[in-house]
C-alpha positions in Angstrom: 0.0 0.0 0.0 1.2 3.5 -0.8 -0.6 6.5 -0.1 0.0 9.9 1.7 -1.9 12.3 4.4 -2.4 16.3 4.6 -4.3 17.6 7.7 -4.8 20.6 8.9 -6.2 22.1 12.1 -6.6 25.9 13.4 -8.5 27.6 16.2 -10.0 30.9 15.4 -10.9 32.9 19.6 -13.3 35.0 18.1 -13.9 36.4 21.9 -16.5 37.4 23.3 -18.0 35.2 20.7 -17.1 31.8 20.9 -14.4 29.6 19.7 -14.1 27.9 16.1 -12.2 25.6 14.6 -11.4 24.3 11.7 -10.3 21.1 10.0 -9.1 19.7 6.9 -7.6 16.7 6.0 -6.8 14.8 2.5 -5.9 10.8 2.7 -4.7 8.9 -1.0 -4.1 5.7 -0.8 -3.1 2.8 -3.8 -3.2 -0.7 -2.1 -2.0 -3.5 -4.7 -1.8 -7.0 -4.0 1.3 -8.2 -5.1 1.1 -12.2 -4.8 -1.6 -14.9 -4.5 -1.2 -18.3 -2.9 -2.9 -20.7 -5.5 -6.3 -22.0 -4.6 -5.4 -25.8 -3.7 -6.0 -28.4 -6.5 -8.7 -30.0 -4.4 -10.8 -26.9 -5.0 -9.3 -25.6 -7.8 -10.7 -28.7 -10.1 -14.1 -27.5 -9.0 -14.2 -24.1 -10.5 -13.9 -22.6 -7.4 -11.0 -19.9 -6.7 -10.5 -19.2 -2.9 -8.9 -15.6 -3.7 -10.1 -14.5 -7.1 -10.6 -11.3 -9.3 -13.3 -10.3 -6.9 -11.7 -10.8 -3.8 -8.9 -8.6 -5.3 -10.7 -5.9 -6.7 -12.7 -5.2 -2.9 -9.0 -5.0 -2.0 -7.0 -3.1 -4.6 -10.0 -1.1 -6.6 -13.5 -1.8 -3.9 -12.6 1.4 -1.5 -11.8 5.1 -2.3 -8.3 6.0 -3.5 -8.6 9.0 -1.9 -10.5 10.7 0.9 -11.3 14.7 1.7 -12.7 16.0 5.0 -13.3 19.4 5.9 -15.0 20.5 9.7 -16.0 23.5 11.3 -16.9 23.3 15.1 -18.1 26.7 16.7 -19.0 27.1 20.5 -20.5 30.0 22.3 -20.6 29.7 26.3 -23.2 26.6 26.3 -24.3 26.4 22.6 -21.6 24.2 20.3 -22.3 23.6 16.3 -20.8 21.4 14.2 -20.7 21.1 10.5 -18.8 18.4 8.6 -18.5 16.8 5.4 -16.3 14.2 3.3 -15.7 13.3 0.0 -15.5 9.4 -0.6 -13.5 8.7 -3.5 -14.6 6.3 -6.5 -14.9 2.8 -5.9 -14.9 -0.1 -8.4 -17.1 -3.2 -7.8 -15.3 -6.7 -10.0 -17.8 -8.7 -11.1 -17.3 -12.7 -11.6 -16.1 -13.5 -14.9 -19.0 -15.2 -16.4 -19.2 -18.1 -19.2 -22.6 -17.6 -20.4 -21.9 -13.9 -22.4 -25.6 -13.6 -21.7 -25.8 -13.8 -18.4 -22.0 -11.4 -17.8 -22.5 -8.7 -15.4 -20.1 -5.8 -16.3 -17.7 -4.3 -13.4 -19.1 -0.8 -12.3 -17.3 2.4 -11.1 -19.5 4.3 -8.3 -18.6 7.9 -8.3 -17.5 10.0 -5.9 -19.8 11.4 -3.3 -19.9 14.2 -0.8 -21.5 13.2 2.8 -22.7 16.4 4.9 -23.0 16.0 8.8 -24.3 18.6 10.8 -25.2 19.0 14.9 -26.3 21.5 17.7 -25.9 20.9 21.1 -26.6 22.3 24.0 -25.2 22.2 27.7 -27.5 22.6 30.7 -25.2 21.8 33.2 -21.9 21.1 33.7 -23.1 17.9 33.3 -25.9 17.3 31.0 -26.1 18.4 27.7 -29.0 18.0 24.8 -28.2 17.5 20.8 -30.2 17.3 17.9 -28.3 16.5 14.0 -28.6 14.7 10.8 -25.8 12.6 9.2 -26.1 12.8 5.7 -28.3 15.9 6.4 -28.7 16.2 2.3 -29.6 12.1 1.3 -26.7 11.5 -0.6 -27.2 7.8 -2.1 -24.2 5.6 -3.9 -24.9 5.4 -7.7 -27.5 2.1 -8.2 -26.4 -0.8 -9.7 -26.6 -1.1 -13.6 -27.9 -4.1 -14.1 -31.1 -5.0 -12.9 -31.6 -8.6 -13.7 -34.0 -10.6 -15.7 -36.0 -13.8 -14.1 -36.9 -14.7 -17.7 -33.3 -15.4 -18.3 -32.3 -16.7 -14.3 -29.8 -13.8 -14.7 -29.6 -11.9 -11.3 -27.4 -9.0 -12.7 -25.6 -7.3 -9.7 -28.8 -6.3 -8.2 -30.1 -9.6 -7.4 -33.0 -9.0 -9.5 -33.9 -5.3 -8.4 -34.3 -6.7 -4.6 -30.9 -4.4 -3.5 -30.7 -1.6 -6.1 -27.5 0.0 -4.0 -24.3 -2.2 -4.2 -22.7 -3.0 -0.9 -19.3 -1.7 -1.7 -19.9 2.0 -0.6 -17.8 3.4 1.7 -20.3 5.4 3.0 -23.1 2.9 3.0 -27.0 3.3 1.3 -29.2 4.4 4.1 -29.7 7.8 3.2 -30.2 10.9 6.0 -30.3 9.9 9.8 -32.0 12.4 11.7 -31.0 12.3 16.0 -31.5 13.7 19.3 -28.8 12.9 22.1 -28.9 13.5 25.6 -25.2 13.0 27.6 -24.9 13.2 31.5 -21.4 13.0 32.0 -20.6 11.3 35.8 
């Protein structure tokens, strides 16, 4: 694996009104795998491969190359707001190598996506405090899979026949906007 990292972090004292800070951070990463134990020749006469082109493509292709997060965190005596988002890179899901053409599902490339996080919170006490956010406050979804599948043909395609239209490889998963309220007593 190769790869670098860039952060940055600064505090702004805006006095007498709060306290902000800021950060930013960049992550690249290129992971290869470079050798392959061969899958033994009591499987291997089966058709089967133990660690095949899919198995290497979650690993060297199946999560984002690269990785951007920017925060902002601003507090005022008891009130504190947060606002965050990332940027998940492309990911590439390997499909099976098929022998019925008709029936071949293609690889797909998901885009990138930006994930927006935002929170308010407010302290009582010392010791209790109240929030209320959304994580993925805009309902960013991955791309859907391409291919669908067709019953008529016993061909699932990489949807399973419609029945999961968001493939499981995104890094930032297919749930869509979760809306919360948190209440913390701290002991």
């Amino acid at each position: 694996m190769t790869g670098g990292r860039l952060g940055l972090v600064a505090g702004l004292d805006l006095a007498p009104r709060g306290l902000l800070r800021l950060t930013a951070g960049y992550n690249n990463n290129r992971t290869r795998v470079l050798s392959v134990i061969p899958t033994p020749p009591q499987l291997g006469n089966r058709g089967e491969a133990l660690f095949g082109r899919v198995e290497r493509g979650r690993i060297e292709v199946g999560q984002p190359r690269d990785n951007v997060l920017l925060s902002a965190v601003y507090d005022l005596r008891r009130l504190g707001i947060t606002l965050r988002t990332q940027r998940f890179g492309e990911v590439t899901s390997l499909n099976p190598i098929n022998t019925n053409p008709a029936n071949q599902v293609a690889d797909q490339t998901f885009s990138a996506k930006w994930i927006t996080d935002v929170s308010a919170s407010y302290r009582f006490l010392n010791r209790l405090s109240i929030a209320v956010g959304a994580d993925n406050v805009l309902d960013v979804y991955p791309d859907q899979n391409s291919q669908v599948g067709d019953p008529r043909r016993n061909f699932s395609g990489n949807a399973n026949f419609g029945i999961f239209p968001y493939n499981g490889i995104s890094p930032f998963g297919f749930n869509g906007r979760f809306v919360y309220t948190r209440v913390a007593v701290g002991l």
